[in-house]
C-alpha positions as CSV (number, residue, x, y, z in Angstrom):
1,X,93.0,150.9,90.8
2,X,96.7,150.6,91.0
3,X,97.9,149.7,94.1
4,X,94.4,148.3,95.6
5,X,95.0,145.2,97.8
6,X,93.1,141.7,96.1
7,X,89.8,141.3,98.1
8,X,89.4,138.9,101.4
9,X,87.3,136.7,99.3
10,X,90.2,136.2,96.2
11,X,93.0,135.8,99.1
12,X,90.5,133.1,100.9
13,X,90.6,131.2,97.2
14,X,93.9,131.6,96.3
15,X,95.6,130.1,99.3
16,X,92.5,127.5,99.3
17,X,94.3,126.9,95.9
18,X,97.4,126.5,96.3
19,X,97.3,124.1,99.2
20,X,95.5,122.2,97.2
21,X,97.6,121.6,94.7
22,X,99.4,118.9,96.7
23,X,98.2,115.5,95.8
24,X,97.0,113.2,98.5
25,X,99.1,110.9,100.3
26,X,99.5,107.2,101.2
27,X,97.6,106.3,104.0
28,X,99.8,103.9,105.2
29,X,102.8,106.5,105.3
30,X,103.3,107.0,109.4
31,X,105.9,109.9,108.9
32,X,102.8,111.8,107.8
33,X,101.4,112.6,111.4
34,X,105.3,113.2,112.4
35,X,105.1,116.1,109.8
36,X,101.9,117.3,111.6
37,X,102.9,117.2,114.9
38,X,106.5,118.7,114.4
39,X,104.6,121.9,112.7
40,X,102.0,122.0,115.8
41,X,104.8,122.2,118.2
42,X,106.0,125.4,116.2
43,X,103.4,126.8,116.6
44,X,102.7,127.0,120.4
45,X,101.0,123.1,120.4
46,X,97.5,124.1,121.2
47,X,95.5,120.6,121.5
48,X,97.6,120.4,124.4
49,X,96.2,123.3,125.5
50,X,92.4,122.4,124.3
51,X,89.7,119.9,125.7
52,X,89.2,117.5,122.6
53,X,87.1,114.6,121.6
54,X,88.6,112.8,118.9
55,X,85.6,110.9,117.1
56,X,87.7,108.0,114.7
57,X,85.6,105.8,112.3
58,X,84.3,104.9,109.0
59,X,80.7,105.5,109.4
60,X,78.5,107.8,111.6
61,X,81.2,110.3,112.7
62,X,79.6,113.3,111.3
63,X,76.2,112.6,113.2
64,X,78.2,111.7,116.6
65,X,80.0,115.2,116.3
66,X,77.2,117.4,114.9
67,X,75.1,115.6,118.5
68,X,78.0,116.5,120.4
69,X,79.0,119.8,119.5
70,X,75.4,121.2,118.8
71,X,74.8,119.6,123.0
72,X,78.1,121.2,124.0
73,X,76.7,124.7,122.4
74,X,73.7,124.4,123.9
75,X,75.2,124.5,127.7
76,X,77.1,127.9,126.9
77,X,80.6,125.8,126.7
78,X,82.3,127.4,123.4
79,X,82.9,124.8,121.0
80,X,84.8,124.1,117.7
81,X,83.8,121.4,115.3
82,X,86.0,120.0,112.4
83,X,84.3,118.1,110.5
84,X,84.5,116.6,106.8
85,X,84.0,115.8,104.0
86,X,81.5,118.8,103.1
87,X,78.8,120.0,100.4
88,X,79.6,123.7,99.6
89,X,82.7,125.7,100.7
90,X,85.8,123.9,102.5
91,X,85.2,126.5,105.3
92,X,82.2,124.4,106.6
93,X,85.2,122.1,108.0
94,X,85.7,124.3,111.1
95,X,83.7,126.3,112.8
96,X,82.5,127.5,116.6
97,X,79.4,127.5,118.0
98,X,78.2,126.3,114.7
99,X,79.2,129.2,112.7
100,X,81.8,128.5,109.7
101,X,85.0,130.4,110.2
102,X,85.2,133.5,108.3
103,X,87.8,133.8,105.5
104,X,89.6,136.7,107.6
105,X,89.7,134.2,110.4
106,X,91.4,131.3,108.0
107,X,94.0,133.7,106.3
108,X,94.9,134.9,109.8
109,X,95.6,131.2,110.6
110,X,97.0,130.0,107.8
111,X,99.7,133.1,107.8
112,X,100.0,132.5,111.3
113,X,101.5,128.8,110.6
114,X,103.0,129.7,107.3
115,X,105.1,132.2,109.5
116,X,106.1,129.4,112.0
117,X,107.1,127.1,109.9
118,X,109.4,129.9,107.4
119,X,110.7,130.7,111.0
120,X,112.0,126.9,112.0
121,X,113.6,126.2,108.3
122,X,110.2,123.6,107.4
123,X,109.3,123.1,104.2
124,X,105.4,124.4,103.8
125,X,104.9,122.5,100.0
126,X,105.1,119.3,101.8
127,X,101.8,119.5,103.8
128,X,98.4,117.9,102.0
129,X,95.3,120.2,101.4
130,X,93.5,117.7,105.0
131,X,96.5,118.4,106.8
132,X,96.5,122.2,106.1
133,X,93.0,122.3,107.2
134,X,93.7,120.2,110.4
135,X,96.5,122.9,111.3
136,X,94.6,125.7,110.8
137,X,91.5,124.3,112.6
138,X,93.6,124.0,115.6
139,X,95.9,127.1,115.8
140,X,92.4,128.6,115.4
141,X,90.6,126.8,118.2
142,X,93.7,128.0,120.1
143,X,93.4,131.0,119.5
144,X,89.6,131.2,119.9
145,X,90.1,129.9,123.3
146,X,87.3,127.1,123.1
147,X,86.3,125.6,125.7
148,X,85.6,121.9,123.9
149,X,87.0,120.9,120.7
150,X,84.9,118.1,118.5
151,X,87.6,117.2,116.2
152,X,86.1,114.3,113.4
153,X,89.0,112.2,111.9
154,X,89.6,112.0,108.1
155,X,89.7,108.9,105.7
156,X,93.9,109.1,105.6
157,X,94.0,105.5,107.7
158,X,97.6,105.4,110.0
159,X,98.8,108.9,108.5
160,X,95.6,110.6,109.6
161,X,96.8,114.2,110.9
162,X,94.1,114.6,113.3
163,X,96.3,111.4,115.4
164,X,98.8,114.0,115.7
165,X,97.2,115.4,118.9
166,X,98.3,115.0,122.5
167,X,96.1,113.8,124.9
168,X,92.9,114.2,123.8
169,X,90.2,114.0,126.5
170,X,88.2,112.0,124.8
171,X,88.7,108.9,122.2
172,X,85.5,108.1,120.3
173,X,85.0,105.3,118.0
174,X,82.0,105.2,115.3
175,X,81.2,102.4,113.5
176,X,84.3,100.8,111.6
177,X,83.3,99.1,108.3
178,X,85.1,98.3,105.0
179,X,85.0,102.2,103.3
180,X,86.6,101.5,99.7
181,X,87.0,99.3,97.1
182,X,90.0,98.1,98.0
183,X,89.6,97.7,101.5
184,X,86.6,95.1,100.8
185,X,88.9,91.7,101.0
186,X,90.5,93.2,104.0
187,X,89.1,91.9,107.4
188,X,88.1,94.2,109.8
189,X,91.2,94.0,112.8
190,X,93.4,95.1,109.7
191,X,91.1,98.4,109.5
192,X,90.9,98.5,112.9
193,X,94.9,99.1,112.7
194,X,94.7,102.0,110.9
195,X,92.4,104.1,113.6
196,X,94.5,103.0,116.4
197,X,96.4,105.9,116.6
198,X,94.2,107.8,117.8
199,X,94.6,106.3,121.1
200,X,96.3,108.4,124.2
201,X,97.5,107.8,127.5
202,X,95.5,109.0,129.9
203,X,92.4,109.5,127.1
204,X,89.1,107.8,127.9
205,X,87.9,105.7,125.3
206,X,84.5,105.3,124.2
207,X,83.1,102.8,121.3
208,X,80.0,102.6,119.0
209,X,77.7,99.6,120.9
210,X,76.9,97.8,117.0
211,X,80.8,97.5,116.8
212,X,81.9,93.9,115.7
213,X,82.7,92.2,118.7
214,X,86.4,91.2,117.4
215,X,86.6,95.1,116.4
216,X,85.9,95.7,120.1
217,X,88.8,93.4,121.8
218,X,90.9,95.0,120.0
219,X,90.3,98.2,120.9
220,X,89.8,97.5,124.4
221,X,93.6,95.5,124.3
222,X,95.3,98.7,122.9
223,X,93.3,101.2,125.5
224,X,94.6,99.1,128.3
225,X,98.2,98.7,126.3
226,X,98.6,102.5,125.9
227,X,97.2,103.4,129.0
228,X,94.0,105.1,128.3
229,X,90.8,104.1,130.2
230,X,87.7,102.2,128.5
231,X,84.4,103.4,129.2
232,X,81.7,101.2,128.5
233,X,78.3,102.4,130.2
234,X,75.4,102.6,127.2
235,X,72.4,104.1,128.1
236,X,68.9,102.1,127.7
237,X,67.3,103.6,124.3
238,X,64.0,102.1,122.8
239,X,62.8,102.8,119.5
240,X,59.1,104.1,120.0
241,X,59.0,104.9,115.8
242,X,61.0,105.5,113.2
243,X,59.9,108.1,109.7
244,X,61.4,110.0,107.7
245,X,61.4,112.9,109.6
246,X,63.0,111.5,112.7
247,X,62.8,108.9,115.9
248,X,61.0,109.0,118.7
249,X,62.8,107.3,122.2
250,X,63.0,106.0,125.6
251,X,66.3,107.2,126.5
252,X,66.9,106.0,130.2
253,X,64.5,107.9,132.1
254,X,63.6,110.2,129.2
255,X,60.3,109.1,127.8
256,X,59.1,110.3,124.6
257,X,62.6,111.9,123.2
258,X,62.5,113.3,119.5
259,X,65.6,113.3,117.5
260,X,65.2,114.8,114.9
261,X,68.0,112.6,112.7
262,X,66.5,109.7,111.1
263,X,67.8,106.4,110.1
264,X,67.1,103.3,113.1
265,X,71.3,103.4,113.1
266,X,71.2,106.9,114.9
267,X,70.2,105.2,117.6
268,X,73.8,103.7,118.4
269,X,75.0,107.0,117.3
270,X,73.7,108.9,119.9
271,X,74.1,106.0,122.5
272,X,78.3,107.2,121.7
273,X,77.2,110.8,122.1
274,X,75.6,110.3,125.4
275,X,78.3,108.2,127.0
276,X,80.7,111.4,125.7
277,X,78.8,113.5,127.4
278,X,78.7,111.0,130.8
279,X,82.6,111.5,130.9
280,X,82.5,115.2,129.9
281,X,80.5,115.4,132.8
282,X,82.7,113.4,135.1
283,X,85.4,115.8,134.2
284,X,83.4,119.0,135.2
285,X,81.2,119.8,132.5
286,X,77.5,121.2,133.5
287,X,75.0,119.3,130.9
288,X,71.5,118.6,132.3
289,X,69.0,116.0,130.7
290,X,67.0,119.6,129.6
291,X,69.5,120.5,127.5
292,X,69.6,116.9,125.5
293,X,66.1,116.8,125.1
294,X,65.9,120.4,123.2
295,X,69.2,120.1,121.0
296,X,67.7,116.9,119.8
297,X,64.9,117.3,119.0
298,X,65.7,120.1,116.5
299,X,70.0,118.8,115.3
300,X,70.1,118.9,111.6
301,X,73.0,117.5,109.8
302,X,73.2,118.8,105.9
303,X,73.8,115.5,103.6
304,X,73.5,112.9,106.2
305,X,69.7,111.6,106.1
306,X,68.5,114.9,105.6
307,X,65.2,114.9,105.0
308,X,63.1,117.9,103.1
309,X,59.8,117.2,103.9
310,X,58.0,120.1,101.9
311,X,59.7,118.5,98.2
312,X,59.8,114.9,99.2
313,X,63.5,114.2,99.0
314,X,66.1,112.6,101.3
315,X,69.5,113.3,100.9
316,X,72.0,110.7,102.1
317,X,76.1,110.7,101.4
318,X,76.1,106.9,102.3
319,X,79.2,106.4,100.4
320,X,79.8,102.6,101.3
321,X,78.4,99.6,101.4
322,X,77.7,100.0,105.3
323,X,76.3,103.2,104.9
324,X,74.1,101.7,102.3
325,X,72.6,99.1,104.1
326,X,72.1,101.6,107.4
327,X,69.9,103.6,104.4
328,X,67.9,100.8,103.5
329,X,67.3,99.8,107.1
330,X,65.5,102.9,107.3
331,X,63.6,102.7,103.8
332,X,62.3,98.9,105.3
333,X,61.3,100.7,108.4
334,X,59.2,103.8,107.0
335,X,56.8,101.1,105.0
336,X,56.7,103.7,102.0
337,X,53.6,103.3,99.9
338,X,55.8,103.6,96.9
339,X,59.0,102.7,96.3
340,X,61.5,106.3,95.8
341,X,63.0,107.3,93.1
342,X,66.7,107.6,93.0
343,X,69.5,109.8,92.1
344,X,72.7,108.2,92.2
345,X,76.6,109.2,91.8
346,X,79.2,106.8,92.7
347,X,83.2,107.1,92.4
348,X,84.9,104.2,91.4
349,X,87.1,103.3,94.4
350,X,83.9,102.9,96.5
351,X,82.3,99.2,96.3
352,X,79.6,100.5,93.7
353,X,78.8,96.6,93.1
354,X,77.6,95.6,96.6
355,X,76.0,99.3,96.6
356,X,73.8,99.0,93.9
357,X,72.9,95.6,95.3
358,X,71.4,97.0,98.5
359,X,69.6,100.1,96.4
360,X,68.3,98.6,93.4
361,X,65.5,96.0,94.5
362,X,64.1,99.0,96.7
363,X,63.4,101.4,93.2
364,X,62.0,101.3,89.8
365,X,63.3,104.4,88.9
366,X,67.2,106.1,89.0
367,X,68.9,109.0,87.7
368,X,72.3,108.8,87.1
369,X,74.7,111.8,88.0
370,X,78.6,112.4,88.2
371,X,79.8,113.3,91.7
372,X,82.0,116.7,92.0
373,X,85.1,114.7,92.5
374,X,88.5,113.9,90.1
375,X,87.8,109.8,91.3
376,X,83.7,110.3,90.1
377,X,82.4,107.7,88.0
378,X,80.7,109.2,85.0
379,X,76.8,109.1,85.0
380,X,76.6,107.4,81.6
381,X,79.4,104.7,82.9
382,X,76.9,104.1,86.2
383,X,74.0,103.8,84.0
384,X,75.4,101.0,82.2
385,X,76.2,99.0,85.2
386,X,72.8,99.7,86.3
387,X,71.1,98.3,83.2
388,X,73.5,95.5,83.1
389,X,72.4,94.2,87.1
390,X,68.6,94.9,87.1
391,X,65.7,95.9,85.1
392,X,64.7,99.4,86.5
393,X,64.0,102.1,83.8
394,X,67.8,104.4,84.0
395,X,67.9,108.2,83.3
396,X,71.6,109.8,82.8
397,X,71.4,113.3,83.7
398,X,74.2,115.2,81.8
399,X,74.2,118.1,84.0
400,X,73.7,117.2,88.0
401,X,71.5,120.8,87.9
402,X,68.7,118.8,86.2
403,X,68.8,116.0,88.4
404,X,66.0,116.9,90.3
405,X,64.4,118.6,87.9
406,X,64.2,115.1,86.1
407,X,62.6,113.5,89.1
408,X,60.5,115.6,89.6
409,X,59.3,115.3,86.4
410,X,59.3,111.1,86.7
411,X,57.7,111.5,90.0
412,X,54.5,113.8,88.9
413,X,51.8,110.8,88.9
414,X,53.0,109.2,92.5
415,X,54.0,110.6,95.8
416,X,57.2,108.6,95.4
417,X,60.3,110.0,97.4
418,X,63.1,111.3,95.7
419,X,66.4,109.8,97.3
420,X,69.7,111.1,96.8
421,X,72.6,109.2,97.5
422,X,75.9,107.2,96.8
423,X,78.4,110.0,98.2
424,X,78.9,113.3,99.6
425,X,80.2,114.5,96.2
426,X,77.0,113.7,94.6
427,X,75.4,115.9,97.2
428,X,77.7,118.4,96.5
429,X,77.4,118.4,92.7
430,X,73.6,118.5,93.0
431,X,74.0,121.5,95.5
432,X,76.1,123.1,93.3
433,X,73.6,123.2,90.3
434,X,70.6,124.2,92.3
């Protein structure tokens, strides 16, 4: 009908679009977070006005701020969570109180800032597609009036928009590790450079307990330089046993804690998470020992060791070589009686080489698949690799849809799990196809 106005749902996709369009940038560029930070201040700068724990890392934030925001929930606080990368629909990148915002919500924001920046002469085509997302997380957090903020970094290095914040209450550091290809002959102060950042004055600072000990002076030397505050007070957590559908823990006085994550590395995970909460408690917040126990032992995180017990298959997006090993950890530990059968996608800045070498002696079997990504290596490329470093039988799956269906089919005369794995974009592309 003449005249009718384009649904929400076209609008959502056509501004998703557009600020996509912009190609990434170079993570060493330090004007970028300038940019960022210039554009928050037009429009009313509301991390200053917003409690926020800034999680920084290469591996593990996702399950740190999934623990975090799903315990902060849990206690009636009103929290918002940006997270990423993601499976399905960019919009899982924010959300409060665990539900995705709406595609009302993110026009709303996005004209909002548009507006702003029209208004102060800025140029809106320079902004990236993660730095857009950033923005409108955070005028709508703002706007929300949360109560916490859980705000995950990205992969962007130095230029990382979400170091454009003020004073965050919080500083968290996963687990940094060599990420890409390139960053393999790199040691690990250099990487360690890149998340500094992140740092404040007046922040308190808080780091993953398996952190390389060299990693760790560092930090600590630019908390004191910058004059934030290092917190260091782990909590005593025993393993009691580890399966594939969780662990079971001693946490301090806690005896006989589920969490319902799996993977033996979720254990330093959540020793991060807990010492958050210690200082989000020392800074007023009301979270009892009652609440940890029942968020988790039922916190799910989609594409990070989840495990479908029903089908037999665990999805992973370990998408580096640290990742990796932290999934075969867990493979050794479970004792399987036969060794999975995997579906693999790789993209070809990742270090597929020292991947496959952790996966390979641990399967007889993999499917190949292309990840739902411009850098995704082609299934018939990985397949080649495969054949040309090991022995297993290969399978290339043209379409990621049949994926499964192809091992379920190799599966039928075992009880063999199906693992899924080798990046978030292989997760998605097999989402995607179901």
């Amino acid at each position: 009908m003449k005249g009718a106005s384009m649904p929400i749902a076209d609008v959502y996709r056509q501004i998703n679009k557009k600020i996509s369009a912009r190609p990434d940038v170079d993570a060493s560029d330090r004007t970028r977070t300038n940019i960022v930070h210039e554009v928050l201040g037009w429009i009313g700068q509301p991390d200053r006005r917003l409690k926020i724990i800034h999680i920084v890392g290469t591996n593990g934030k996702g399950s740190m701020g999934i623990m975090l925001s799903d315990i902060i929930k849990h206690t009636r606080y009103k929290v918002g969570h940006f997270t990423s990368p993601v499976i399905n629909d960019d919009r899982e990148m924010i959300s409060i109180d665990g539900k995705e915002i709406n595609e009302t919500e993110f026009i709303a924001s996005y004209q909002n800032i548009l507006g702003e920046i029209h208004r102060h002469g800025g140029d809106a085509t320079v902004l990236t597609k993660f730095e857009w997302w950033v923005l409108i997380a955070l005028e709508y957090f703002g706007r929300q009036q949360v109560d916490y903020v859980v705000l995950e970094a990205g992969q962007h290095g130095l230029c990382d928009p979400t170091n454009a914040v003020e004073n965050p209450l919080v500083v968290a550091f996963s687990k940094i590790a060599p990420d890409y290809f390139e960053q393999q002959e790199t040691n690990l102060v250099k990487i360690t450079e890149t998340k500094l950042g992140a740092i404040k004055q007046g922040s308190t600072v808080v780091s993953y307990p398996g952190q390389d000990a060299t990693v760790n002076q560092y930090l600590k030397e630019t908390t004191a330089k910058v004059g934030a505050t290092w917190y260091d007070h782990k909590p005593k957590i025993t393993l009691l046993k580890s399966a594939p559908d969780g662990l079971l823990l001693n946490v301090n006085d806690l005896k006989g804690l589920k969490l319902s994550l799996t993977g033996s590395y979720q254990i330093q995970n959540l020793s991060t998470v807990l010492q958050i909460v210690d200082v989000l408690k020392q800074n007023g917040a009301d979270i009892k020992d009652v609440d940890l126990v029942e968020v988790l032992s039922r916190v799910k995180i989609e594409g990070r060791m989840e495990y479908d017990a029903d089908q037999n298959i665990l999805y992973d997006g370990a998408h580096n070589a640290s990742g990796v090993a932290s999934l075969v950890d867990s493979l050794k530990a479970w004792h399987l009686q036969a060794k999975p059968l995997m579906v693999l996608g790789f993209l070809k800045d990742n270090n597929w080489h020292e991947m496959l070498d952790e996966l390979l002696p641990f399967t007889d079997s993999v499917i190949t698949v292309t990840p739902d990504a411009p850098t995704a290596m082609s299934a018939d490329e990985l397949a080649a690799k495969i054949v040309m470093m090991s022995n297993v039988n290969v399978d290339v799956a043209d379409d990621p849809a049949a994926a499964l269906s192809l091992a379920g089919q190799a599966r039928e005369s075992t009880q063999a799990m199906i693992l899924v794995t080798g990046s978030f974009y292989t997760l998605k592309a097999i989402h995607e196809g179901a």
